[in-house]
ZAMARGU-4260 file (C-alpha; in steps of 0.2 Angstrom, whole numbers, plus 5000, padded with zeros to 4 digits):
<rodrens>
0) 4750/5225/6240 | 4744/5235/6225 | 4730/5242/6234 | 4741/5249/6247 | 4748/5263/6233
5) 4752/5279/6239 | 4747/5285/6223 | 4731/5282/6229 | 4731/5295/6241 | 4730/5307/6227
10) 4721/5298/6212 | 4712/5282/6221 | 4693/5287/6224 | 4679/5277/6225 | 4665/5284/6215
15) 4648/5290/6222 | 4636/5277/6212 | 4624/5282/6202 | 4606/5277/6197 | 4606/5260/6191
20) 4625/5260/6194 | 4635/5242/6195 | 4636/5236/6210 | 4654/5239/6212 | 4666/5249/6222
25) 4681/5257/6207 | 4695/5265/6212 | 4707/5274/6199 | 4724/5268/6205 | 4734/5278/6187
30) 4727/5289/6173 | 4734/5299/6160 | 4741/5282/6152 | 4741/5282/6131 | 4730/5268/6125
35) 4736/5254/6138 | 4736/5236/6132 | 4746/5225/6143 | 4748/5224/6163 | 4756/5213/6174
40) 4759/5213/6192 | 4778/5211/6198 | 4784/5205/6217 | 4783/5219/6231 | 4766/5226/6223
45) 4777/5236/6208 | 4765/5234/6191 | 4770/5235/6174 | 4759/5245/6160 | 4763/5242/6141
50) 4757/5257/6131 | 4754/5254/6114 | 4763/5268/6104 | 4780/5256/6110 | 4782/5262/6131
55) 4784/5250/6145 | 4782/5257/6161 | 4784/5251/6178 | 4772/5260/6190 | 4781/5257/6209
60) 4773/5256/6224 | 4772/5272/6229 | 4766/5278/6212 | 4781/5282/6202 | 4782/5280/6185
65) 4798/5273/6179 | 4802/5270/6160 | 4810/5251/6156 | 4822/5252/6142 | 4826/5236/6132
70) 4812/5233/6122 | 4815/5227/6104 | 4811/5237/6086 | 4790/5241/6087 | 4780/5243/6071
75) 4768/5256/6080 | 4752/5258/6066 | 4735/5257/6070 | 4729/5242/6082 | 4749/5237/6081
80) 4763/5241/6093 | 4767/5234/6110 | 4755/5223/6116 | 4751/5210/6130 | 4762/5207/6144
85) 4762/5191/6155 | 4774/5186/6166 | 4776/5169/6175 | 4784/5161/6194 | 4801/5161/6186
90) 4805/5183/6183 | 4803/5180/6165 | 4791/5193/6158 | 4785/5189/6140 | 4777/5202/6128
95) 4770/5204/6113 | 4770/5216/6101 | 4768/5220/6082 | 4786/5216/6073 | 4794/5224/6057
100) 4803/5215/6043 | 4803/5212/6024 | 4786/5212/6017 | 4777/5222/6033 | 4775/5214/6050
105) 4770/5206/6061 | 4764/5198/6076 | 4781/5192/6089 | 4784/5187/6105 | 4800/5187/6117
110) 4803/5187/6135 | 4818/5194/6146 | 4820/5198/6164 | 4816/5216/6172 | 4834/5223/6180
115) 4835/5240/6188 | 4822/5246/6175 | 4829/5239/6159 | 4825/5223/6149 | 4839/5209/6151
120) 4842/5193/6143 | 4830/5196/6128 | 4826/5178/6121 | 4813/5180/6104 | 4800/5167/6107
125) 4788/5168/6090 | 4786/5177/6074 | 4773/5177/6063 | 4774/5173/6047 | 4772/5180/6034
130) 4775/5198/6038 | 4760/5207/6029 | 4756/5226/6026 | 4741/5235/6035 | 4739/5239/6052
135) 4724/5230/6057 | 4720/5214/6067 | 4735/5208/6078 | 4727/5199/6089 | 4736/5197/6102
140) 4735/5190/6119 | 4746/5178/6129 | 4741/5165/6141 | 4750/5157/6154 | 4745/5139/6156
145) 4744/5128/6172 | 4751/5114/6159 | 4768/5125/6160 | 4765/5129/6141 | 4763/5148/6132
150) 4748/5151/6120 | 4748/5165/6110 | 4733/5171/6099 | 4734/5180/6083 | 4722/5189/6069
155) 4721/5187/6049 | 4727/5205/6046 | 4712/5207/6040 | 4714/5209/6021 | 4723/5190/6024
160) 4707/5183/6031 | 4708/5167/6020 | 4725/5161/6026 | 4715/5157/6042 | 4709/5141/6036
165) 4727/5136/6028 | 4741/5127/6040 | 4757/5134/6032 | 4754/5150/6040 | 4751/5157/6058
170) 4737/5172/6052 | 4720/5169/6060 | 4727/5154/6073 | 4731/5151/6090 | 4749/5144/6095
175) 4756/5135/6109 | 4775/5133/6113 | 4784/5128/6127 | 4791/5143/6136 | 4806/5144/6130
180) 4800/5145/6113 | 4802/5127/6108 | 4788/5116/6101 | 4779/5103/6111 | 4781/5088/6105
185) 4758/5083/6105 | 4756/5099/6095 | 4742/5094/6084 | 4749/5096/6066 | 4768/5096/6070
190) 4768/5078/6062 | 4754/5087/6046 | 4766/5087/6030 | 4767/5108/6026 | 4759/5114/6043
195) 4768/5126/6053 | 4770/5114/6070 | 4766/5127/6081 | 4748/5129/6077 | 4734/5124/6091
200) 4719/5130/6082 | 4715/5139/6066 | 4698/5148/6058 | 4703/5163/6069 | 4700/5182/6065
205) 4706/5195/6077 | 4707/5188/6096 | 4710/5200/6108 | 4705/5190/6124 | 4710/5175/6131
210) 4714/5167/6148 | 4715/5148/6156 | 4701/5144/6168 | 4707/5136/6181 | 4694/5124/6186
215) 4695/5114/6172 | 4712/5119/6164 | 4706/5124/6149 | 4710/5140/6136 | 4697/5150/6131
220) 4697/5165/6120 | 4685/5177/6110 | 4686/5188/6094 | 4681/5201/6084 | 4666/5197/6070
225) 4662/5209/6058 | 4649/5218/6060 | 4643/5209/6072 | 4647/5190/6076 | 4657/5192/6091
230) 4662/5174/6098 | 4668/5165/6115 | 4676/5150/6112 | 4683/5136/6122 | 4703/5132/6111
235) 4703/5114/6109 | 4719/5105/6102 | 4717/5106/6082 | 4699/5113/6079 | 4693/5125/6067
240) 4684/5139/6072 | 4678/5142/6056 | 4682/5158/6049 | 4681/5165/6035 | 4672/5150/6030
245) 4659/5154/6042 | 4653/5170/6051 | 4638/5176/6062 | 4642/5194/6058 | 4642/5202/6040
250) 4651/5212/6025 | 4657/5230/6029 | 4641/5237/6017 | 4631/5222/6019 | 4632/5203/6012
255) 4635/5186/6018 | 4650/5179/6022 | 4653/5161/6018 | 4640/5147/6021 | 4632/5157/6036
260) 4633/5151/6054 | 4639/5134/6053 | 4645/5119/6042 | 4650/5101/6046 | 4668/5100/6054
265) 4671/5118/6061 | 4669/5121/6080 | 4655/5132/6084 | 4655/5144/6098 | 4650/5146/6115
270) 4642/5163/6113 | 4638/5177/6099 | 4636/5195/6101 | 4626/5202/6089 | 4628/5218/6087
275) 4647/5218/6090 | 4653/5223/6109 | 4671/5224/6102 | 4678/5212/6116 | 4695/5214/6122
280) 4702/5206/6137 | 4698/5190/6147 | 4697/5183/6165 | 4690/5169/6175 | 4690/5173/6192
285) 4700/5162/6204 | 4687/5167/6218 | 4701/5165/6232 | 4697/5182/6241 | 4680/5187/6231
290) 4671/5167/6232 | 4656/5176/6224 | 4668/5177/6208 | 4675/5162/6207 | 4678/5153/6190
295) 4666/5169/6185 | 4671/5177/6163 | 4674/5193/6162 | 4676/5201/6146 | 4680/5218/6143
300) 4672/5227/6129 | 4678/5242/6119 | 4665/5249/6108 | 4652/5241/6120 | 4660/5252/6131
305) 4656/5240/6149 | 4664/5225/6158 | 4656/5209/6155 | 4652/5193/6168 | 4647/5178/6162
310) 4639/5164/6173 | 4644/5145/6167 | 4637/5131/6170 | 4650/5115/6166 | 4657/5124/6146
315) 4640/5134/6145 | 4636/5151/6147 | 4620/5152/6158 | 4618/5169/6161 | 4627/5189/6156
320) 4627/5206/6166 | 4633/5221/6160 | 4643/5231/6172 | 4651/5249/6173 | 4639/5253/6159
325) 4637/5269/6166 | 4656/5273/6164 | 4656/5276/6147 | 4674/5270/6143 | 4681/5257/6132
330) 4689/5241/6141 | 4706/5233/6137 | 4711/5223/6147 | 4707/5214/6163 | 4718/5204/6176
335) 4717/5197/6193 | 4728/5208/6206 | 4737/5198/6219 | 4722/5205/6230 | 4707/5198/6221
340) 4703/5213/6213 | 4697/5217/6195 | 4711/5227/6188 | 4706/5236/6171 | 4714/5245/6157
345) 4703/5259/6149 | 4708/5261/6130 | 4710/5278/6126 | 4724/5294/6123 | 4721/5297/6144
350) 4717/5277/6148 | 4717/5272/6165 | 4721/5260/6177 | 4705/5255/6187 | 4704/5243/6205
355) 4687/5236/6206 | 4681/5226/6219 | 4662/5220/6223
</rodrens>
């Protein structure tokens, strides 16, 4: 089990808590990792870390770090480069990562199998299209459905921000594909005349969180607003989220963007932060050894600097605490160890790899 590492014995320690501390036991399992993004948890308790400067590494049991080869051109610039990393019952770890090409780059995805620390049988899942220039707002997170099906969320690359609202392009949407890349055949525009058929939702900005909940099989995800504006959403085959038609935040300077809050026929969402948290990373809780988290949000938070918990009742948010405050650090990403525990990536030159537990 992962929080049998050896490594611990050197870097794992639970923190003395302070005044008005969380109420939760961390434990830094690795540190020393440049800007972390993805982690996924392999059989035997071995763990895989993407970084985003384009490194994949597997961190063994007994805290070695081994470099995996394989990987595919990266476009490493600004909030691009390698990205999420999921991977499912079958050995197939899929990854995302910022892609280049005529015209820029862009947002892909592949999968292939982890052999003797080397990537094998490389199948390309997704591209983005169109490849753009900038290096801002890739999204991108991938999400694992009980449904057997990938979804895959994407930004408008910013200076793009009105493609979001057309269907003959993937910028500012949510996908979903089979596994093996295909489409699925209830897709909701594959039968739209100029829609690209593997769009699930559109109105997007820049989601860097997502995850299924469980309970009611359902995919969530959130995104970045502008200056302010931040939203949770609950992904529903073929809304619109709105944006840029709508926002809750504002201009960089100041100004309104589009007609405000809401308008007929765009979905609204389940929360707004407002000022911005910068949310990145998502999980609900399968409460299987921790029952006091169970179908529980967590949502990391970057320039908030805090994790997150949200209590719902049926699709509402009830209720939010904010925890680690007192840490200081910026949040990637959060996943569910095999253990139960919270397992976090801090964003930063020397990012770590945290265990938390209640």
């Amino acid at each position: 089990m992962l929080l049998r590492f050896t490594l611990c014995l050197l870097l794992c320690f639970t923190l003395a808590p302070l005044p008005g501390a969380s109420p939760l036991k961390v434990e830094i399992v690795d540190q020393g990792l440049v800007h972390p993004w993805g982690l996924a948890f392999l059989p035997g308790g071995d763990l895989l870390v993407s970084e985003r400067p384009g490194r994949l590494l597997r961190i063994s049991a007994d805290g070695q770090r081994h470099p995996v080869a394989g990987l595919p051109e990266i476009a490493a610039e600004g909030q691009g480069g390698l990205l999420d990393l999921a991977q499912d019952d079958e050995g197939w770890l899929y990854f995302s990562y910022s892609e280049p090409g005529p015209g820029g780059s862009s947002t892909a995805v592949a999968r292939a199998r982890l052999q003797d620390d080397r990537l094998v049988s490389l199948q390309p899942l997704f591209s983005q299209r169109p490849k753009v220039s900038g290096g801002a707002h890739f999204g991108s997170r991938l999400v694992l459905g009980s449904d057997g099906l990938l979804y895959i969320t994407l930004g408008d690359r910013f200076h793009y921000r009105d493609q979001a609202q057309r269907l003959d392009n993937h910028l500012g949407k949510t996908v979903r594909l089979n596994r093996d890349g295909s489409v699925p055949h209830d897709n909701p525009f594959i039968h739209t005349r100029g829609a690209l058929p593997e769009i699930w939702s559109l109105g997007h900005r820049n989601m860097q969180g997502a995850a299924w909940r469980p309970v009611a099989r359902q995919f969530w995800a959130h995104e970045h607003g502008p200056q302010g504006g931040d939203e949770v959403n609950l992904i529903e085959r073929g809304n619109n989220y709105g944006w840029p038609r709508v926002s809750f935040g504002e201009e960089y300077g100041g100004g309104k963007i589009g007609e405000g809050g809401s308008a007929p026929g765009l979905t609204g969402p389940l929360k707004v932060w407002v000022p911005s948290i910068a949310p990145s990373g998502m999980l609900f809780h399968s409460g299987n050894h921790y029952p006091q988290w169970q179908d529980k949000l967590f949502i990391g938070a970057l320039r908030g600097q805090k994790l997150v918990e949200l209590t719902l009742a049926g699709d509402s948010i009830i209720a939010e605490r904010a925890l680690l405050t007192e840490r200081g650090e910026r949040i990637r990403t959060i996943k569910e160890g095999p253990d139960g525990a919270l397992y976090l990536l801090t964003d930063s030159a020397a990012g770590k790899l945290l265990r938390v537990t209640p």
